[in-house]
Every structure is written in structure tokens, then in C-alpha cells.
N, C-alpha and C positions, 0 to 999 in steps of 0.2 A: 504494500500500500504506500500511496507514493506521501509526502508529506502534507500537501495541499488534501488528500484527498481524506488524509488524516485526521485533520484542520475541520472538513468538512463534515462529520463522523460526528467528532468530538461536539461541536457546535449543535446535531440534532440532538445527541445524549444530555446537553448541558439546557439546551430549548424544553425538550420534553420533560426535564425532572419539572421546571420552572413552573411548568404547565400545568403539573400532575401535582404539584406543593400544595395549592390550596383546593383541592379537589381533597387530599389526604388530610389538612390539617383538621377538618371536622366531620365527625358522624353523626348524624342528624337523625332522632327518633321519626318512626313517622308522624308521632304527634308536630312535634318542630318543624317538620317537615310542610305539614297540612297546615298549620297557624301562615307557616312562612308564602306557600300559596294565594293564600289570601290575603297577605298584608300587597303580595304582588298581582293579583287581581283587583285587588280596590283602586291600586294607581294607576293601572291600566283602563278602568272604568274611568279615573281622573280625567287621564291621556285623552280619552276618548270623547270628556264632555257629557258623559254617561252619570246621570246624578244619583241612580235608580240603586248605586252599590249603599248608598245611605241607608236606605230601608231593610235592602240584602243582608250588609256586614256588619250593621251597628243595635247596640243595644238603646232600650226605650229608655235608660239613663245617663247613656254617654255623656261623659265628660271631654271638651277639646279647647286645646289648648295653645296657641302658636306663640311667637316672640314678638306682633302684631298688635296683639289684643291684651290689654290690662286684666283679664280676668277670665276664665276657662267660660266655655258658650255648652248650650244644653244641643240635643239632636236638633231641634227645631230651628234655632238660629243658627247654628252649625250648616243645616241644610239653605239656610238661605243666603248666608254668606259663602257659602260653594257655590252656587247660582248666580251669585255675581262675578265669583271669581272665574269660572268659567264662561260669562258672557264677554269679559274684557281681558282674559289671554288665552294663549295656548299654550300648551308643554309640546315642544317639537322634540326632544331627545331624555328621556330618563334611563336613570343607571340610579340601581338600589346596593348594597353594600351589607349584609348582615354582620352585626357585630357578637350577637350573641341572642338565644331566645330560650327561655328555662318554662320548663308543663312542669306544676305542682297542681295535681289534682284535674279541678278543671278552672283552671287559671292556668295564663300562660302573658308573660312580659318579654317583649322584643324589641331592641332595640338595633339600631340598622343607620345607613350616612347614606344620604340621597345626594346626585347632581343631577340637577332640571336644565334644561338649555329651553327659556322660555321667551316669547316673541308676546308682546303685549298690543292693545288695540291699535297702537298707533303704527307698529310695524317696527317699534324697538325690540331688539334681539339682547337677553342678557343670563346666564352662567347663576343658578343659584345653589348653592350647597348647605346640608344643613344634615341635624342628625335628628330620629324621631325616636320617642319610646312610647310602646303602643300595648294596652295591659287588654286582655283577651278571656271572655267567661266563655264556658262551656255550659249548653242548658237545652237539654233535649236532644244532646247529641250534634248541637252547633253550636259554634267557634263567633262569636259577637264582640267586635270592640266594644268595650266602654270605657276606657280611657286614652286619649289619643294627646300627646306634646311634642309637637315639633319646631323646631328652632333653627332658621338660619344661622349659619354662621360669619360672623363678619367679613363686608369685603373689605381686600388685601388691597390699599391706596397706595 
């Protein structure tokens, strides 16, 4: 083998561990697994402009909570400030991150680092990043937010 070709070799072996690291660094109950679905179905309902995941994925006590708002909002204002917010932008690119997500019983807390590449009404394009922790009841055999915090993270001037 010639040395270049070595180079070549070496280079796939050192790509594919790279690849296969975080694939390996966690095993994921199915329960973790099934919360983690649906925290990435709800955004993709987001993505979508889709408001209807409100009723689907959330509890009749939900608590929410963002870096925006003075004070956590109930399902009902929740839903209607997601109704504006999806009248005056869009999410053109998300990427979710999980950080960690723990099932005790039927409860289950995840927390996870989003970036949005998000285009607003006027045709402003802008990068937002932030991390959520999002606490999950089990009741009848379904998986319901009822507490949801998420926070930008500062931008970098």
C-alpha cells in the first residue's frame, strides 16, 4: 500500500470513528427515546405553522415559559401567542441537540440546545440559538408537556 493510499485509509478509519462517537456515547431507553420523538415532532409541527401539536402534545395545565415573557403563560395564551408567532415568521432551518432526558415513572425532563435559522415578516433572515427544558407527564399511556422553558441564548456582538 502505497503511502498516499495509506493517508487515504487512515483518514476513512479516523472519519468513521468521529461518526460513530456520538451514535455510541448514549443509549436511549425506548421510553427516552418516545419523549425524544415528540419533543421533535412538536417543532416540526412549529416548522410547519401547524398549531394543532398544542392540543396533541400538551397538557390542560401546561406551564410555558421563554426569556421573552416576565412570567410562564397557561395553554390558552401559550396557544395564542404561537399564533402570532407563526403569523409573523418562519423557521427555515432547525437543528435540535439533546442534552440529556431522565423517565422516572411517568414523568420524564429533557433538556436539549436548538438552532433556528429564522426569516421574519419582513424578509429579515436571522440565527437563533437557545436551550429548552421541557418536563413530560405520562397519563393514559400518553406523553403530555406540561412544562415547557426555553431561552435564547445571547447574541455574540
Amino acid at each position: 500500500m502505497t503511502g498516499r493510499a495509506l493517508s487515504a485509509v487512515m483518514a476513512l478509519v479516523v472519519l468513521a470513528g468521529m461518526a460513530a462517537a456520538p451514535l455510541s456515547a448514549q443509549t436511549w431507553s425506548a421510553e427516552q427515546q418516545e419523549v425524544w420523538a415528540l419533543e421533535l415532532a412538536s417543532w416540526e409541527a412549529i416548522k410547519n405553522k401547524d398549531l394543532s401539536w398544542i392540543d396533541q402534545y400538551t397538557h390542560t395545565n401546561l406551564l410555558a415559559w421563554d426569556d421573552q415573557r416576565p412570567m410562564p403563560r397557561g395553554k390558552e395564551v401559550f396557544r395564542e401567542w404561537s399564533r402570532v408567532t407563526v403569523e409573523n415568521s418562519t423557521i427555515l432551518v432547525q437543528q435540535f441537540d439533546p442534552v440529556g432526558i431522565v423517565v422516572e415513572d411517568n414523568t420524564a425532563v429533557a433538556m436539549y440546545y436548538y438552532a433556528l435559522h429564522v426569516e421574519d415578516r419582513e424578509g429579515e433572515r436571522e440565527d437563533v440559538y437557545g436551550r429548552c427544558t421541557d418536563i413530560w407527564i405520562k397519563q393514559g399511556g400518553t406523553w403530555l408537556l406540561i412544562g415547557w422553558r426555553c431561552a435564547d441564548l445571547p447574541e455574540d456582538d
